[in-house]
Structures are given as C-alpha cells and as structure tokens.
C-alpha positions in Angstrom: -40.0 -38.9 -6.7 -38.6 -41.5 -9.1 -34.9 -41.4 -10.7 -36.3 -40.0 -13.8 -37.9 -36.9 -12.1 -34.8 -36.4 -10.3 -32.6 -36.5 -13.2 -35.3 -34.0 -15.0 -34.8 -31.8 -12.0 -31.0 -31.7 -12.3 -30.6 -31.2 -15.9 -33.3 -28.2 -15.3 -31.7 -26.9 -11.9 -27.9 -26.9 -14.6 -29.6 -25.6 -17.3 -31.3 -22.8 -15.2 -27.7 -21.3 -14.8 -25.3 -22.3 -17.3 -22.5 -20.5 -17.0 -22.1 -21.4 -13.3 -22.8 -25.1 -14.6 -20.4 -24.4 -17.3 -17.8 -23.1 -14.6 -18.1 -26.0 -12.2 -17.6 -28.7 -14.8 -14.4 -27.5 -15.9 -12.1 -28.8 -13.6 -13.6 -32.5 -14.0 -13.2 -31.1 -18.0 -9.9 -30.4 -18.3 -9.2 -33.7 -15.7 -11.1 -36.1 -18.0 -9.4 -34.5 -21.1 -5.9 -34.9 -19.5 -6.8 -38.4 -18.1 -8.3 -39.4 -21.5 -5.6 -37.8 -23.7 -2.2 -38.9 -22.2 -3.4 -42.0 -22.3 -4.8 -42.9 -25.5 -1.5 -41.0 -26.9 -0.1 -43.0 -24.6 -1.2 -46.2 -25.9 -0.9 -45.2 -29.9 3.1 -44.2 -29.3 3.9 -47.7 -27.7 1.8 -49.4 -30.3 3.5 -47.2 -33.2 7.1 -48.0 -31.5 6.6 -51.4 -30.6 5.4 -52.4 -34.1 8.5 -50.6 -35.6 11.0 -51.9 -33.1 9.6 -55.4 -34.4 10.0 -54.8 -37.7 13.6 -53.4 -37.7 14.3 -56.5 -35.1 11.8 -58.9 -34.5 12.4 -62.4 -33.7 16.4 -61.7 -33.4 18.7 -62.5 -31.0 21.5 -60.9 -30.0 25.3 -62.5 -28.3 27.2 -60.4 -26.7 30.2 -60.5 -24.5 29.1 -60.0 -20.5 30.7 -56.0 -19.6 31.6 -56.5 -15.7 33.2 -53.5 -13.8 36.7 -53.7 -13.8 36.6 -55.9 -17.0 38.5 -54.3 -19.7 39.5 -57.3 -22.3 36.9 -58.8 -23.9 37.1 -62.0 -25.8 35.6 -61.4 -29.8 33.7 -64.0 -31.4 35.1 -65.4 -34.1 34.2 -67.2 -37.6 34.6 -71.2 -36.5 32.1 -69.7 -33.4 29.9 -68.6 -36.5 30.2 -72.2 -38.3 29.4 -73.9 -34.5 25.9 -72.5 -34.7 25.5 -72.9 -38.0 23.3 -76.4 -37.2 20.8 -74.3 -35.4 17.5 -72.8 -37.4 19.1 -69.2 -37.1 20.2 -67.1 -39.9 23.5 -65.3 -39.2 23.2 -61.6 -39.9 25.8 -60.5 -38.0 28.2 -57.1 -38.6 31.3 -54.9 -38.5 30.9 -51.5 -37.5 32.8 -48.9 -37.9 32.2 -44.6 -37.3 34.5 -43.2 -40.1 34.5 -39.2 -41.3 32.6 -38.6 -45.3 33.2 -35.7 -46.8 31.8 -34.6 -51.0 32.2 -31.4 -52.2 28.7 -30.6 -50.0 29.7 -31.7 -46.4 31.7 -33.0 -44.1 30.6 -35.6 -41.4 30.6 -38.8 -39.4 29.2 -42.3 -40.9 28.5 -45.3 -39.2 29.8 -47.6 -41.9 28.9 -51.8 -41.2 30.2 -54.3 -43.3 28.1 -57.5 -44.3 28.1 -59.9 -45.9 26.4 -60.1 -49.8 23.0 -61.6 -48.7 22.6 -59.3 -45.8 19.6 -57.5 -47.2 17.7 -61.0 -47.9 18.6 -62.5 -44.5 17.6 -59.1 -42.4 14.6 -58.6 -44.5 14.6 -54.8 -43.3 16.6 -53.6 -45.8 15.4 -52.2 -49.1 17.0 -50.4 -51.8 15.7 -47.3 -53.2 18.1 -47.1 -56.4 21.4 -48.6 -57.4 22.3 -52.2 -55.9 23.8 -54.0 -53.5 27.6 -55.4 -53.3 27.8 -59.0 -54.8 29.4 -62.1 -53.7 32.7 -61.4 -55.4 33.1 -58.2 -54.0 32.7 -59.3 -50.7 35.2 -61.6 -51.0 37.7 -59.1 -52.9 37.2 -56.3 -50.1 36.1 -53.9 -52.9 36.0 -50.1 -51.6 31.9 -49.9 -52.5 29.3 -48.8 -50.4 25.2 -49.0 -50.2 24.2 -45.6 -48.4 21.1 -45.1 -46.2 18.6 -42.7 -47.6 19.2 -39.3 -45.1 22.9 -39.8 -45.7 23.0 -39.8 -49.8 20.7 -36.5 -48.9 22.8 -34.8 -46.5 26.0 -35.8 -48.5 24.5 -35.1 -52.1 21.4 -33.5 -52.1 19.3 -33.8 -54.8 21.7 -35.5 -57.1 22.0 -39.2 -57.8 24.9 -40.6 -56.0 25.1 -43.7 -57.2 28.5 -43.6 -59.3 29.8 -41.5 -57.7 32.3 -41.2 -54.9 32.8 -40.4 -51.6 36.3 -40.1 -49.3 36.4 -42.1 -46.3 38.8 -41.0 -43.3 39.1 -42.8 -40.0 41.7 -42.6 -37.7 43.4 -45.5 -36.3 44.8 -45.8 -32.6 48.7 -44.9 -32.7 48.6 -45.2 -36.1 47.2 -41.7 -37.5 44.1 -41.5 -39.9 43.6 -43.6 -43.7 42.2 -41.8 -46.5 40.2 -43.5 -49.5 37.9 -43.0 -51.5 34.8 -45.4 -51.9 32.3 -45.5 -54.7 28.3 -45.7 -53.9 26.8 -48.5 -55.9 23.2 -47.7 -54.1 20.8 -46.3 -51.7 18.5 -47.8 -49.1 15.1 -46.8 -49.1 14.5 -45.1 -45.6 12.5 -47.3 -43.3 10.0 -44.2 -41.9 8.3 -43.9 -39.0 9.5 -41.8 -35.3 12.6 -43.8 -35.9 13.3 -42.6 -39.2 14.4 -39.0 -38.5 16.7 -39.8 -35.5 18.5 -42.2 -37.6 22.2 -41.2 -38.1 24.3 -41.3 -41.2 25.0 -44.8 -42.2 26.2 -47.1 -45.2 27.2 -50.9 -45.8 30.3 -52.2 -46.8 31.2 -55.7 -47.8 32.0 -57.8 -44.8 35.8 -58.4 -46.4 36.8 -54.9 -46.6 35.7 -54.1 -42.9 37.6 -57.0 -41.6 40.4 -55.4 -43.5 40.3 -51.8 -42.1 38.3 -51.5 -39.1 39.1 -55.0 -37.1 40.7 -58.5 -37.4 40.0 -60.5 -39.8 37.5 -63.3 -39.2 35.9 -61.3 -35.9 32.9 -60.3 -34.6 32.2 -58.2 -31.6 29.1 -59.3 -31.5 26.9 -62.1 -32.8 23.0 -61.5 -34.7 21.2 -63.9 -35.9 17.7 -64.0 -37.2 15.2 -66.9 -36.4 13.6 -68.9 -38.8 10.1 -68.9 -38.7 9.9 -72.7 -37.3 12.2 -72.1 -34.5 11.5 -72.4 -30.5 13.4 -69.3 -29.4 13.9 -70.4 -25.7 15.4 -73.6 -26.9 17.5 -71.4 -29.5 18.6 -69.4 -26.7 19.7 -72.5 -24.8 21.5 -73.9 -27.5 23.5 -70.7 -28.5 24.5 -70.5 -24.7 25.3 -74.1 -24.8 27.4 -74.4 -27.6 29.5 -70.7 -27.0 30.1 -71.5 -23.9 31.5 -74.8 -24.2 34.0 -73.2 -27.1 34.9 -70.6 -25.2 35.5 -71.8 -22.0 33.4 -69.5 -19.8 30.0 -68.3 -19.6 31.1 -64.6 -19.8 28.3 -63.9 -22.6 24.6 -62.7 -22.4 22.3 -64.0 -25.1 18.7 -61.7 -25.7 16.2 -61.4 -27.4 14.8 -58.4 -29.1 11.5 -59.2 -27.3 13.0 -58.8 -24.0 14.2 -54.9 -24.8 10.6 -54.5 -25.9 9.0 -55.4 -22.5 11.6 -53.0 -21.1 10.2 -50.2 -23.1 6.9 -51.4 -22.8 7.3 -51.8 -18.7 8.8 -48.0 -18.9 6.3 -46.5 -20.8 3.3 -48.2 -18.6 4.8 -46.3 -15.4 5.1 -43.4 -17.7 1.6 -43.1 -18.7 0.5 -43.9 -15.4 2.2 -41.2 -13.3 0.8 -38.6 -16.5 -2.3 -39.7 -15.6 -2.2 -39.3 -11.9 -0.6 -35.3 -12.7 -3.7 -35.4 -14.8 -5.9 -37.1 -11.9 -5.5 -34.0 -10.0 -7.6 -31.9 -12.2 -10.3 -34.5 -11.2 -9.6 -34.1 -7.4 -9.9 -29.7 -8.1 -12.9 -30.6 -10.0 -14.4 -32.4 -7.2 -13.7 -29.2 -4.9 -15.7 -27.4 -7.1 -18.4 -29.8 -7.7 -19.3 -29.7 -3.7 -18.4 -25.9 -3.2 -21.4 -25.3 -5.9 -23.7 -28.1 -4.6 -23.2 -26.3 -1.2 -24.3 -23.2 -2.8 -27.5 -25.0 -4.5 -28.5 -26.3 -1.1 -28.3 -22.7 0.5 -30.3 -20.9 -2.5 -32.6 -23.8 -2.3 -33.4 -24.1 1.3 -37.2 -23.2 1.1 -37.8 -25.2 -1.6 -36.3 -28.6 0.4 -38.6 -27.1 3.1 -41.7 -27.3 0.8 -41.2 -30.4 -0.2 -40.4 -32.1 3.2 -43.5 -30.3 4.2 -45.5 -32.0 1.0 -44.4 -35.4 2.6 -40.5 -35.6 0.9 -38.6 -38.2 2.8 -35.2 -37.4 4.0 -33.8 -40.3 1.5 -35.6 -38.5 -1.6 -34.0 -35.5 -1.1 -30.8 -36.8 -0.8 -31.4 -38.6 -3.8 -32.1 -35.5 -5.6 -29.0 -33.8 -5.4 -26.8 -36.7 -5.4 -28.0 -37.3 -9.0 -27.5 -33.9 -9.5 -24.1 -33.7 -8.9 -23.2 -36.6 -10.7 -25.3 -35.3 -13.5 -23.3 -32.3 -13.6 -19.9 -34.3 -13.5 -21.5 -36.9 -15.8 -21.7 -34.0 -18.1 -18.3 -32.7 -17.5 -16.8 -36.1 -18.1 -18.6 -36.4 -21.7 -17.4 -33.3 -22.9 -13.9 -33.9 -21.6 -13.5 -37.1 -23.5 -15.1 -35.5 -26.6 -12.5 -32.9 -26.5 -10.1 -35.7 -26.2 -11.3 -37.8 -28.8 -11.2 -34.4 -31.1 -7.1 -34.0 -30.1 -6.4 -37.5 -30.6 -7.7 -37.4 -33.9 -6.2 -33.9 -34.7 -3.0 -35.3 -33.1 -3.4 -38.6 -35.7 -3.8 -36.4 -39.0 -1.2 -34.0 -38.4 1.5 -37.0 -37.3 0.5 -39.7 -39.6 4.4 -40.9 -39.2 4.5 -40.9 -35.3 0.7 -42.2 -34.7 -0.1 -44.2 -38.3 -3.4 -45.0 -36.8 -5.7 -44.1 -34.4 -6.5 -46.0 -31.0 -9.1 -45.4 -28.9 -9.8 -47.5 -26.0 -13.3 -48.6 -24.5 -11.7 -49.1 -21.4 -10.5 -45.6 -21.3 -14.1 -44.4 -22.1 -15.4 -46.1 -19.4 -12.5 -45.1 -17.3 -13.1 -41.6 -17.5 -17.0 -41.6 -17.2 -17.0 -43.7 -14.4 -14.1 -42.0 -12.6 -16.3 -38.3 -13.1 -19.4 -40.0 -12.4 -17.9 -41.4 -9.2 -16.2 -37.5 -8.3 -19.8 -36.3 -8.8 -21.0 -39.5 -5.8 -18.0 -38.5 -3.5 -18.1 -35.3 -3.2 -21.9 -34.5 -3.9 -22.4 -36.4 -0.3 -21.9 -34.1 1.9 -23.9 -31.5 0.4 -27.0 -33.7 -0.4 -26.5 -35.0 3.2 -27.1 -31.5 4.5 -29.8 -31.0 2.6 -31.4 -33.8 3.3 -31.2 -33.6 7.1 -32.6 -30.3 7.0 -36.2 -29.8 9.1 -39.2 -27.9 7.3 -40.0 -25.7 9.8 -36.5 -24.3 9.7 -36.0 -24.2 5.9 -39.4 -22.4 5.3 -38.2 -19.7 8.1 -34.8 -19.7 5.5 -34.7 -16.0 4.2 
C-alpha cells in the first residue's frame, strides 16, 4: 500500500465519523489558532509601534544628566553647551517643560506646557498644525504669553469651538513661593499625530522658549539636551563627538548620550519575550491536543483490530501498517492545523478592520504558516507512534480472534 492509498484510507476512516474527527482536532484547533494568533498580532503591534515611535523620534538623540543613587544635584546644560555642538550635523530641538493647571469656563486640568524655540515645528518635523499658527521669532524673543495647543487638549478645554483667540488661565505653583496666575492666549492647534499613541497622549501646548525660561526655570538652561540628525550624519561618530565635547566643558563624564534607536530594541527585545512566552501558554493547547490525538488513535486501533488482522493475513507488512495510521494521525492533525490557522487568519483580519488605528495594516507571516502546520503535523508524528506501533505489532491470528 502506497502513501496515496494510505492517505485515501485516512481521510475515509475521519470522514466515516466526523464528529469524533471534529472532537479530536480541537485541541490542536484552538492550539494552532492561539499559536497563530498571538503571534501575528504580535508582530503587527511591534511593527505599528515601532514605525510610530520612529516617526515621533527617529534618528534623535537624547543628553541627559547620569541619575546615580544618592545623587541629588544635577548639573543643567546650558546655552554656550548648546553653541559647543553647534559644529556638529545635529539640529538642536531641545525644550523646557513645565506641568501647569488650565482652566476655561468648560474645565479644569493639568497641561504639560514646553517652550521652544520659533522653528521647532520645522526642525522636529513631527509637528503639524491643524488651524491657527505658530509663535514667530519675535515673540520668542519677547516671552509673549501665547500658546500652540495639541489637538485632545483644545477638545477637552473647548470642545467644539474654535480656540484660537481665545484665552486660557495658566496657574502653576512655585516651590516656597505660592502659585502665578495668567492668562495665555491660543494662536493655534496641532494636528493630532494618531495612531495607539494618540489617545494616551496627555494635555499639552508650546510656549515660546523665552517665556519658559522666564517662569518655569533659569534662563539660558536646559535639563536636557535633543537634537535631531541630519540626514548625512554617522550617528555613532555623532554620539562620540557629543560625549567628547560635553564632557570636556563640563568637567566630568556624569552624562548618558542615546539614541532613540536603542529604546526601540528595548521594546522590541520586551515584546519578543512577550510573544514568545504567549505562544508557549498557547503551545499547551497543542500538547492537550496531542493527548487526544493518541487517545482516539488508540480507540481506532481497538475498533479496527480485525481489519489489521485481515490485512496482515493478505500479506500486510508490519511497516505498512504502521504507515497507515501514522499518516492517519497526522492527517487528522494536518487537518486540525489548517483550520486553526484559517480561523486565525479570519481574526487577524477582523482584528485589522475594526482597529485600523492600532494595526494600520495587516501582516501575516509565511514563517508562521509553516510554523503552525509543521508544529500540528509533527503533534500528529509524535504522538500517533505509539498507537500505530501497537497496531502494527499485532499478530493475525490474534486480531482475527478480536471480538
């Protein structure tokens, strides 16, 4: 008996009872489906993030003063550090930030107000404005009490009217020194930057880099630097210059100098032990499945004792009949495993059109594919063994005596 008659012989032995075929494939089902699932969504939300975290920071560096225990002065960076670096192919975009209190004749709430400088929005490049403008030059330099809110915050603090013109009280308290009232006028709105990221933004605005320095820290400070790299730049070399040149201004090395592509291999690194320990919860739907598989082919080789007597009587070698119901049961997992990643393929799609935000496209991996066939296909060999074993080393003479 050839591989295609036994393979005709299994698909007739599953088809011959369906429901209990139907019953036995779904733990390898549901596996496959968990398997296949968790980590195609898997994949889509670190692409989705990953390509967001690169557009709100991509090829930008970030200097920032070394936090040691027990360390509770920290030396600010100032403007001549700002004008040191200023030979390098960086752009500066650094900022002042502040959390202040808003409140409009709709609500009360906290801000986190930064102040840049007038170009910021050209030099970030991940900045757009959705009405209104930004501050200019001049009132950068004259600390004028404007401000450029974020999209959710002219929402939440003005709902469906315009705010642009209109004016908003600030309050933030100062240490020892009580709070500071005044009120700011919005000269525009930033267009929200979407995605997973765009909901769990909090309240925010811009304010000219002057009139920060003049309320929220000293003039002519940063407490941290960001710059942006031009496109020609060797960031490694960039790195070692920045470190190079700060630390011979400031006397010590107590800085760290990143890259934003360094906290994106963090996430990435987190998110790959993530998906992997889903997928071995998942796995063990496989492993039940596998239980199941042999407990049935066990079954099948009881009810089919006479028949593996007739054909080792009709000259059936002992390798033909294990043959028979290997292929059997990894015909039934085979099985099994299709269905499972259809069902997947059918949620990850679902998934994809009902969270166009959170998964803008949708990925589906050949590796996975042949990941979770193979893996059922090989649950079907494993455990099939034992069963096909028995049946194989059964005489005739005692399985035609089989009642």
């Amino acid at each position: 008996m050839n591989f295609f008659e036994n393979l005709r012989t299994a698909l007739a032995a599953i088809s011959s009872n369906k429901l209990r075929s139907l019953l036995t494939m779904l733990g390898v089902i549901i596996g496959v489906y968990a398997v296949s699932t968790m980590l195609a969504l898997g994949q889509m939300a670190t692409g989705a993030i990953t390509s967001q975290l690169n557009q709100i920071g991509g090829s930008q560096i970030y200097i920032s003063p070394r936090y040691e225990p027990g360390k509770t002065s920290f030396q600010n960076f100032t403007q001549a550090d700002v004008d040191a670096l200023a030979t390098l192919p960086i752009e500066n975009i650094s900022t002042v930030s502040s959390s202040v209190q808003f409140s409009t004749g709709k609500r009360t709430g906290s801000v986190s107000l930064e102040g840049t400088t007038a170009d910021y929005p050209q030099k970030a490049g991940n900045l757009t404005l959705k009405s209104g403008r930004y501050f200019s030059a001049e009132e950068e330099r004259g600390s004028a009490p404007v401000v450029v809110l974020s999209e959710k915050a002219a929402s939440n603090y003005f709902g469906a009217q315009n705010p642009v013109g209109r004016t908003v009280r600030m309050t933030q308290t100062l240490a020892n020194q009580g709070s500071r009232r005044e009120d700011l006028t919005v000269i525009g709105v930033t267009a929200a930057q979407g995605g997973m990221f765009g909901g769990m933004a909090p309240d925010s605005g811009y304010v000219p880099l002057g009139y920060a320095w003049r309320y929220f820290m000293t003039r002519g400070e940063y407490p941290y630097l960001m710059y942006k790299l031009r496109p020609s730049a060797d960031k490694q070399q960039v790195i070692k210059d920045v470190k190079r040149i700060l630390t011979a201004r400031r006397g010590t090395g107590d800085l760290d100098v990143q890259s934003f592509d360094q906290f994106v291999d963090q996430f990435k690194v987190i998110t790959n032990v993530l998906q992997i320990m889903l997928a071995g919860i998942g796995g063990l739907s496989l492993l039940v499945g596998g239980i199941g598989i042999m407990n049935i082919m066990l079954v099948s080789v009881t009810e089919r004792t006479r028949e593996i007597g007739l054909r080792k009587a009709l000259g059936a070698r002992k390798g033909t009949i294990l043959g028979q119901f290997l292929i059997e049961a990894v015909t039934l997992t085979g099985l099994g495993g299709l269905i499972g990643y259809g069902l997947s393929v059918l949620t990850v799609l679902l998934v994809t059109l009902a969270a166009p935000n959170f998964f803008p496209s949708m990925v589906l991996s050949p590796g996975v594919a042949a990941l979770a066939l193979g893996v059922s296909a090989l649950i079907g060999l494993v455990f099939g063994v034992w069963p096909a074993s028995r049946a194989a080393n059964l005489t005739p003479i005692e399985a035609l005596r089989y009642e």
